[in-house]
C-alpha positions in Angstrom: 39.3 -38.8 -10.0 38.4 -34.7 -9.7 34.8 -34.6 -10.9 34.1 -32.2 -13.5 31.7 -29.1 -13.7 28.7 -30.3 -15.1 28.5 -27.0 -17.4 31.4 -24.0 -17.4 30.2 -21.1 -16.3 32.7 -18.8 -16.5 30.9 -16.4 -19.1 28.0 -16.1 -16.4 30.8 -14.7 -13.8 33.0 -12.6 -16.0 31.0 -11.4 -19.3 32.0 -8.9 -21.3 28.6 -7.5 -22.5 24.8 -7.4 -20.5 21.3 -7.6 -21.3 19.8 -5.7 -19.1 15.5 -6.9 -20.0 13.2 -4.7 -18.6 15.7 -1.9 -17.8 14.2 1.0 -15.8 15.0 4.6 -15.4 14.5 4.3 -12.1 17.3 3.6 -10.7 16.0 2.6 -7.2 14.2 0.3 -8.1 15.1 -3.2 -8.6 15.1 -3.1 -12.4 17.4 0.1 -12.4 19.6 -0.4 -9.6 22.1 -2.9 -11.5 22.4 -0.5 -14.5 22.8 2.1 -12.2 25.6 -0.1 -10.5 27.6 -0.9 -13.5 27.6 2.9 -14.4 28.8 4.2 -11.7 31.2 1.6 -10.7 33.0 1.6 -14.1 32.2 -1.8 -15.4 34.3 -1.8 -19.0 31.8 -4.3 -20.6 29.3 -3.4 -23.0 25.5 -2.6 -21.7 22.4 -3.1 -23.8 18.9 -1.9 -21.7 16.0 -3.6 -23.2 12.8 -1.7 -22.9 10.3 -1.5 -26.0 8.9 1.9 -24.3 11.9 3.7 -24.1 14.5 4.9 -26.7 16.9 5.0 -24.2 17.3 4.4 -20.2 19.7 5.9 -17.5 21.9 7.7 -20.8 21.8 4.3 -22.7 20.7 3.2 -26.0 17.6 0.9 -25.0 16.4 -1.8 -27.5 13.1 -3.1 -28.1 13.8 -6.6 -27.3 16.8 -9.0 -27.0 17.4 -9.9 -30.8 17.3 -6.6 -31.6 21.0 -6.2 -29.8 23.8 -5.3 -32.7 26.6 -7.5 -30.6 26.7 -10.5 -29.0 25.3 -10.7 -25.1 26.7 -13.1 -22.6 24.3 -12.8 -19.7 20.7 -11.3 -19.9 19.9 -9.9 -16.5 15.7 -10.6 -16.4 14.1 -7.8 -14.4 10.6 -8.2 -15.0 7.8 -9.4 -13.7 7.0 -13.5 -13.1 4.3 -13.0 -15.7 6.4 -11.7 -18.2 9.6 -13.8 -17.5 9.3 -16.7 -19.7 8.8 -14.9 -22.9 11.3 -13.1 -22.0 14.0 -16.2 -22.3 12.2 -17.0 -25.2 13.6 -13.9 -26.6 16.8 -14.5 -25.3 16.8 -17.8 -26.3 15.9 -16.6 -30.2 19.0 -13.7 -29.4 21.5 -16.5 -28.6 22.4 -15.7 -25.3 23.6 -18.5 -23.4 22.8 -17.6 -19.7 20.2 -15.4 -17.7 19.8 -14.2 -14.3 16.3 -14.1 -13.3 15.4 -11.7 -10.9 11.5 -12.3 -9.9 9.4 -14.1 -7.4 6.4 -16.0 -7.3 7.2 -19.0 -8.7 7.9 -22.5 -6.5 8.0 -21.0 -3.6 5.0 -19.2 -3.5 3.7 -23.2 -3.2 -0.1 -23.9 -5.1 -0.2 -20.4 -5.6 3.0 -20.4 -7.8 2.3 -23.7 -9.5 1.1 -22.5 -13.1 3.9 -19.7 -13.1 6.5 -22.0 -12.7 5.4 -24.9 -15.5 5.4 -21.9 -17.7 9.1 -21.3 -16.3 10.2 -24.7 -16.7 8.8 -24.9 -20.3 11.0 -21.4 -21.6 14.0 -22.5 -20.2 13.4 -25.7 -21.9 12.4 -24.0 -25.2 14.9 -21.3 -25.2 18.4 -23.3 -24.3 18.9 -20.4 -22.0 20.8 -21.6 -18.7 18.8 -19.7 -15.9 20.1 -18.6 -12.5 17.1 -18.3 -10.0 14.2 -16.7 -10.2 13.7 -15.4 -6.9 17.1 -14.5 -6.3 19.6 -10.9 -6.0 21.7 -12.0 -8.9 25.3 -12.8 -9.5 28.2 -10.0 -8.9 31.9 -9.7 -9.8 33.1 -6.9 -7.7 36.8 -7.1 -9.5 35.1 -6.2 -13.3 32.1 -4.1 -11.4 29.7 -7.0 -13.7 26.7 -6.4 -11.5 23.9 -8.8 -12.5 22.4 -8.5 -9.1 21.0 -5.7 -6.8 21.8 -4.9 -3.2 22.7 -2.3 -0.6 26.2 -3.6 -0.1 27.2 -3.4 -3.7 27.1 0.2 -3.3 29.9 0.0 -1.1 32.6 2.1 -3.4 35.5 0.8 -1.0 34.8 -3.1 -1.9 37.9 -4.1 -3.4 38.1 -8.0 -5.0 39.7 -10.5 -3.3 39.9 -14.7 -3.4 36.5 -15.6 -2.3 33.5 -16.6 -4.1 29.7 -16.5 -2.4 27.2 -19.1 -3.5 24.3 -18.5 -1.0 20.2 -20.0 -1.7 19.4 -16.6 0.4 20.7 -13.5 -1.4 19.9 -11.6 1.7 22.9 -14.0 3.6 25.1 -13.3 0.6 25.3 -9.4 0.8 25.5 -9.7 4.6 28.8 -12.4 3.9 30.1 -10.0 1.5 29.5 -6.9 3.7 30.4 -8.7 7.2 33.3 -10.2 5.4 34.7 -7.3 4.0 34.7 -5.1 7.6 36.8 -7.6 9.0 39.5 -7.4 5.8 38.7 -10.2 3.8 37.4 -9.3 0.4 34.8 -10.9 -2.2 35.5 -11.7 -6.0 32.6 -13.2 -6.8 28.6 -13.5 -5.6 26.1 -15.6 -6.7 22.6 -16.0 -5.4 21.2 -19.1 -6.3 17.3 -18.4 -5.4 14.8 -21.2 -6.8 17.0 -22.9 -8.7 14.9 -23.8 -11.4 18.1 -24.7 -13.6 21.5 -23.9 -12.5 22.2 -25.1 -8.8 24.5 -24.2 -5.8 26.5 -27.2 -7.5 27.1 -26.3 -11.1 27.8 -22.7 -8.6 30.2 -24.1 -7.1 32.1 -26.4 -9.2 32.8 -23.9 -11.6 34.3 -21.5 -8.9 36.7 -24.1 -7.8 38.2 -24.5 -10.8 38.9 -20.7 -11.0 42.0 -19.4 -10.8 41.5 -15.9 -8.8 39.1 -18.1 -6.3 40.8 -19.6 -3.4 38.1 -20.4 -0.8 34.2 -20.3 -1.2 32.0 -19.8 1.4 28.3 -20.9 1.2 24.9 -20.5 2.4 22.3 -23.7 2.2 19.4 -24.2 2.7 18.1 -27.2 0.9 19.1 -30.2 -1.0 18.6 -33.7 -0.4 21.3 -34.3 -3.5 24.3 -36.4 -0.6 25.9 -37.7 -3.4 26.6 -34.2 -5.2 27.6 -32.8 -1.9 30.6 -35.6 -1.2 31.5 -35.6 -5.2 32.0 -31.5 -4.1 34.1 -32.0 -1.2 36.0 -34.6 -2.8 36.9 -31.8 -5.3 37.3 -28.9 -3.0 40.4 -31.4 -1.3 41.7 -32.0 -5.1 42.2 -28.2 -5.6 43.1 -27.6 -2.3 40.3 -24.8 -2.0 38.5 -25.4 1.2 34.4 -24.7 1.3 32.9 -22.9 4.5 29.4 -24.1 4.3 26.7 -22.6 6.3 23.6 -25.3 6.5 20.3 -24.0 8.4 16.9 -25.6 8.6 18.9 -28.7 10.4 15.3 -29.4 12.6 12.2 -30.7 11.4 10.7 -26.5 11.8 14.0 -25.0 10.2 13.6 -28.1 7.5 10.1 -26.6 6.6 10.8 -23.0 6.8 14.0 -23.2 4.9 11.7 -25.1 2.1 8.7 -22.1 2.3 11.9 -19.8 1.4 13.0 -21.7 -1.8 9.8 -24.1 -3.1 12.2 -26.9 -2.2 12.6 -30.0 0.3 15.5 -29.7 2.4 18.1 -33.1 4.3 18.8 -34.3 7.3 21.7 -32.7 8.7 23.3 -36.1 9.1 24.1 -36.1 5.1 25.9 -32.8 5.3 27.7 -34.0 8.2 28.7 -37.2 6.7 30.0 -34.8 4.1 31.7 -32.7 6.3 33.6 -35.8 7.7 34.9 -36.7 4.0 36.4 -33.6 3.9 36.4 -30.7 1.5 34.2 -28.5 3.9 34.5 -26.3 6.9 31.0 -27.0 8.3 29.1 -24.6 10.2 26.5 -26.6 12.1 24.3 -27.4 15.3 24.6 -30.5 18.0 21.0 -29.8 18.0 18.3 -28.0 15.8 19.7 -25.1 14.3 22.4 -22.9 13.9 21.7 -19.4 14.8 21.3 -17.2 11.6 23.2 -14.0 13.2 25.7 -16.2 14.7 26.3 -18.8 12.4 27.7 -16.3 10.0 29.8 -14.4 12.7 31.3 -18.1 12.7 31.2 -18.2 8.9 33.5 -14.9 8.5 35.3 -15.6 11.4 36.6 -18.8 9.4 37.2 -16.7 6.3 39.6 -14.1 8.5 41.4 -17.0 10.0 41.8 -19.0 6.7 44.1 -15.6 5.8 46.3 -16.5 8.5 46.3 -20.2 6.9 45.0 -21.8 10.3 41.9 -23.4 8.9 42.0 -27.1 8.4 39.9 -28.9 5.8 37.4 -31.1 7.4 36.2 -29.9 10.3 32.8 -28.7 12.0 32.9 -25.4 13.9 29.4 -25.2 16.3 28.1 -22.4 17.2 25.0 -21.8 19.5 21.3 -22.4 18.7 19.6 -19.0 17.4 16.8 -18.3 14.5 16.3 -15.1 13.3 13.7 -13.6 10.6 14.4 -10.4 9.0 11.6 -7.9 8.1 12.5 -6.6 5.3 10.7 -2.5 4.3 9.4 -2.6 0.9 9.4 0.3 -1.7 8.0 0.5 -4.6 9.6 0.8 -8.3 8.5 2.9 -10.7 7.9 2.1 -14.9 5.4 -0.2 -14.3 8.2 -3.2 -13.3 7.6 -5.8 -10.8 8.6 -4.5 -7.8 10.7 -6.3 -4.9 12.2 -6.3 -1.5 14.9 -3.7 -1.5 16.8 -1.7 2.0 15.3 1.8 2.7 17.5 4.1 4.1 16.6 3.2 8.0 17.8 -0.4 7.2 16.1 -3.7 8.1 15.0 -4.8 11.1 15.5 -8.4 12.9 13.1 -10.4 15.2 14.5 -13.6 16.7 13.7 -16.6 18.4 15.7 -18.0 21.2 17.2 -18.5 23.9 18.0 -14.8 25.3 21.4 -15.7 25.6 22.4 -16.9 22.6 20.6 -13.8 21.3 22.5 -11.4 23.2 25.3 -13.2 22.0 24.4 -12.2 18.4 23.6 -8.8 18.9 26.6 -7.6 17.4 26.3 -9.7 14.4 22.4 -8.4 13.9 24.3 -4.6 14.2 26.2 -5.5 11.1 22.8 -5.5 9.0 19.8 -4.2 11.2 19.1 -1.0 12.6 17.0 -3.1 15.9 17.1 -6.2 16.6 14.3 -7.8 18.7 14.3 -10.9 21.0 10.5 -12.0 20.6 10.7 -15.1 23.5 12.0 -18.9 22.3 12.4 -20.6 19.5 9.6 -20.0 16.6 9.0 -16.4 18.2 10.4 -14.8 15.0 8.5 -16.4 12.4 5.2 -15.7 14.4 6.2 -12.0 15.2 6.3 -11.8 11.2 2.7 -13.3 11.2 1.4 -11.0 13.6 3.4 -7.5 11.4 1.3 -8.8 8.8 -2.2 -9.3 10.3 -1.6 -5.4 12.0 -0.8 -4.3 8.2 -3.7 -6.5 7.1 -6.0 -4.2 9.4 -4.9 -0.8 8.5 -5.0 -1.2 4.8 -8.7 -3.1 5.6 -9.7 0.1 7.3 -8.6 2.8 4.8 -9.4 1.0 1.2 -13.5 0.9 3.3 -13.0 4.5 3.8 -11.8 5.5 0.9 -14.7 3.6 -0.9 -17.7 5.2 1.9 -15.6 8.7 1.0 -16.5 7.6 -2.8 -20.2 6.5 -2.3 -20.9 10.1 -0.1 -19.2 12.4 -3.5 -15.9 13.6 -1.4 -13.0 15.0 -3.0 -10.8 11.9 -3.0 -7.7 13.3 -3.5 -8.2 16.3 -0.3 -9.8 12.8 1.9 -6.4 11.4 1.4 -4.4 14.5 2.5 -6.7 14.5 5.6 -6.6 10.8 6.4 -2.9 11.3 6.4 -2.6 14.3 8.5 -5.4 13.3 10.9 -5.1 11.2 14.6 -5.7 7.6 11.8 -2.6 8.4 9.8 0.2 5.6 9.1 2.7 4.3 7.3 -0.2 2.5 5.0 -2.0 5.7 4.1 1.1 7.6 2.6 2.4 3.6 0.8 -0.9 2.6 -0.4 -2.9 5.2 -0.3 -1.9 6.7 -3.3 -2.2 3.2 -5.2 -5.6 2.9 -4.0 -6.7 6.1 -5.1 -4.8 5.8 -8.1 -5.5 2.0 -9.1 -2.1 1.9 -9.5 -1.4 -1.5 -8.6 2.3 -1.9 -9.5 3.4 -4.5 -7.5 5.1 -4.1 -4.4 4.0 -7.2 -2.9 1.6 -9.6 -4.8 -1.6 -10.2 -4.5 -1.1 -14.4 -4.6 2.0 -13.6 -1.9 -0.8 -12.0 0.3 -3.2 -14.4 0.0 -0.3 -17.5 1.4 0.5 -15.3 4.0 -3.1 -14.7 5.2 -3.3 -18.3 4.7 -0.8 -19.0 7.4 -2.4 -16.5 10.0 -5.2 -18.3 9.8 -3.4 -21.6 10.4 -1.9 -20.1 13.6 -5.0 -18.8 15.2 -6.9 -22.0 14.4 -4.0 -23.5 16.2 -3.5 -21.2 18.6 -7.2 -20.6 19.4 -6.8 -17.0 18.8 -9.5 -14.7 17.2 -8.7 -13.8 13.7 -11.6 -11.8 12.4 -9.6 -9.3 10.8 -7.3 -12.1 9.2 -10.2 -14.1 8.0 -11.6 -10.7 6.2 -8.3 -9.7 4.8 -7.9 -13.6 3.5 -11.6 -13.8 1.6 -10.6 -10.1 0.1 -7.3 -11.4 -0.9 -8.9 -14.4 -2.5 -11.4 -12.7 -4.4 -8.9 -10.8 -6.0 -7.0 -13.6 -6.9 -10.3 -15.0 -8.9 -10.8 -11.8 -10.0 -7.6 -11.9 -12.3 -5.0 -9.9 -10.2 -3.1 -12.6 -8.3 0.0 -10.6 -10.0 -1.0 -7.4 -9.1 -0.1 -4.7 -5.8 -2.2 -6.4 -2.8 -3.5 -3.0 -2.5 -5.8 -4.1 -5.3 -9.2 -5.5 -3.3 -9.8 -2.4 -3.0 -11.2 -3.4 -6.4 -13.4 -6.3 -4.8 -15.1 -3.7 -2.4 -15.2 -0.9 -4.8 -17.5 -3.7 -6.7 -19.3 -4.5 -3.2 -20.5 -0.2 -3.7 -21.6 -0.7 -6.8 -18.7 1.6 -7.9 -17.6 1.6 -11.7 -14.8 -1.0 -12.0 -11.0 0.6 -13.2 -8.1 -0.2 -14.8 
């Protein structure tokens, strides 16, 4: 018997009217970019910005809050901060919406740190009858009706055109670089869906509602984590009933990519024995590893080769395509938003930048794949290499914005004229990329978040677990970890990290601000 979908989601995928809560005027930043998206792509729905500040945003009519919409809403895209997210369903709840895309991190998978956030999380969508895809995730797209309730570099591609896949991918990251990758070698997306956290609606509710759509013909997916075997066979079983085929991409197969694929997404993550007793039943295309895991870069140069060949119809159902052993970690630039939203993790203009770790082969093996979405791409030394080359980015960042929020504070104590000690701290021998980003924040106390205080502290956190491990020095790490947790106690775990400048500020006997 074909299992059914669990709930229909086809309003989430094609609505004909958006929320849009916390809409921005900015329009690079993560709260404007969708708006912006839908305006200039020509989506024919009806948008409603919802911004009690504004009386209107990016030419639009803006609303104080959700109930305050004349017409009925089908999706409420949620672009506000983690701290303001549940009340947000609430509204939306009150409004009648049915379903919202929540767009926000640090919840789950921020782990202890995120605890409190997300029982607030699971108690809206509880109260509000909302059905919530994500947090922590890019959002859902229909490129055919231009319904962008998601963000992304490669939605701004002009010459996507839809075709008969669907994209469920727990990384939204992997999901524009399907779509993109996808697309150059002529096989075109319908539909995208990030599933993020999944603090409600899964990769399966995802899923089973795209197979029973009749403009979907294959789906290819990204996994990360579930430990939910039975759902996976009760899919595949389905996928044969409807004679659409799934090409599943599983990582964290080892017990390290098994731990890092949980730190991504808050959750625990299976054997890889399940999926491939799942791949066996059929259903599937599996993209896997004999042995620890599949490559990132070069699992999904597998993946779209699939899709391309499924166009020629010489795909079969049930079978497990293995691909060399390769982790990669991409380092993502951060810029800031403006209007006082939560900021995120958006492409600048120079792109991103990858560092694996490997064997050298199998990395120059998935160079070209890397080209598709990097501007560099780094081979740190074996397996694990990436990760830690993250670590060690962070600790160098750690000491630079250590070294200018105590000068900026001496500057303070000795009468300077801040805003001229800036200007020369930026064209002086000392200047960086951290003086002209958080500079200005510093000076400012404008702690708009571009990455949180509470994110910081986990990730000094981690250093420190390294070097202890390692047997590496880590004075400055050990600093930058007490600063970041006396922030944190201080109040501004939701704030800019940026913000201990407060703590020292304090330290001087400086007047405290904001």
């Amino acid at each position: 018997m074909t299992t059914r979908p669990p709930i229909d989601l086809t309003r989430l995928f094609t609505p004909q009217s958006i929320a849009i809560i916390g809409a921005s005027s900015n329009d690079t930043s993560i709260s404007g970019q969708p708006l912006r998206l839908m305006l200039d792509s020509g989506y024919a729905g009806k948008l409603y910005p919802v911004n009690p500040n504004r009386p209107e945003v990016q030419g639009l009519k803006a609303y104080p809050n959700a109930q305050a919409i004349p017409g009925a809403v089908d999706v409420a895209l949620v672009a506000v901060s983690a701290a303001n997210v549940p009340n947000a369903l609430r509204d939306c709840g009150k409004a009648g919406i049915p379903f919202a895309v929540v767009l926000a991190g640090g919840f789950a998978e921020t782990g202890e740190l995120g605890a409190a956030a997300q029982k607030e999380l699971d108690a809206a969508i509880k109260e509000s009858g909302v059905r919530v895809v994500g947090p922590n995730c890019i959002g859902v797209a229909n490129i055919a009706t231009r319904a962008f309730c998601a963000f992304g570099g490669a939605l701004y591609d002009k010459s996507l055109e839809p075709g008969p896949v669907a994209v469920v991918s727990q990384s939204g990251g992997v999901g524009l670089s399907i779509v993109a990758h996808a697309h150059a070698r002529g096989v075109d997306t319908r539909y995208l869906v990030s599933c993020g956290n999944e603090a409600d609606l899964n990769f399966f509710d995802f899923a089973h509602t795209l197979l029973g759509m009749d403009d979907v013909k294959v789906i290819a997916a990204y996994l990360e984590s579930s430990t939910e075997g039975a759902k996976l066979r009760e899919l595949g079983k389905r996928a044969l009933a409807v004679g659409k085929p799934i090409i599943l991409l599983k990582v964290g197969n080892s017990g390290a990519g098994r731990r890092a694929a949980g730190s991504h997404t808050g959750k625990l993550t299976a054997d890889y024995t399940l999926f491939k007793a799942a791949f066996r039943e059929g259903g599937f295309v599996g993209v896997g590893a004999r042995d620890g895991d599949v490559g990132l870069g070069a699992g999904l140069g597998v993946l779209v080769g699939v899709l391309a060949r499924l166009e020629h119809g010489d795909v079969r159902f049930g079978v497990e395509v293995i691909d060399p052993v390769l982790v990669a970690l991409v380092e993502v630039d951060r810029a800031g938003v403006g209007d006082g939203e939560d900021a995120g993790v958006v492409h600048r203009a120079d792109g991103a930048i990858v560092v694996a770790g490997g064997d050298a082969a199998d990395f120059k093996a998935a160079e070209p794949m890397f080209a598709g979405f990097s501007r560099a791409a780094y081979h740190m030394g074996p397996l694990g290499s990436g990760a830690m080359a993250k670590l060690v980015i962070n600790l160098v960042l750690f000491g630079n914005r250590l070294a200018l929020a105590e000068g900026l504070v001496l500057g303070n104590k000795a009468g300077m004229q801040m805003d001229n000690l800036l200007k020369v701290l930026q064209d002086g021998a000392c200047s960086s990329k951290t003086m002209i980003d958080k500079g200005p924040k510093m000076l400012k106390s404008d702690f708009t978040p571009e990455g949180h205080v509470k994110t910081s502290l986990k990730d000094g956190r981690l250093a420190l677990e390294q070097g202890a491990r390692l047997g590496a020095p880590m004075l400055i790490g050990s600093l930058w970890t007490q600063l970041q947790q006396a922030a944190y106690n201080q109040g501004l775990a939701d704030v800019d990290s940026s913000a201990f400048i407060e703590v020292l500020r304090g330290m001087a006997g400086l007047p405290k601000r904001g």
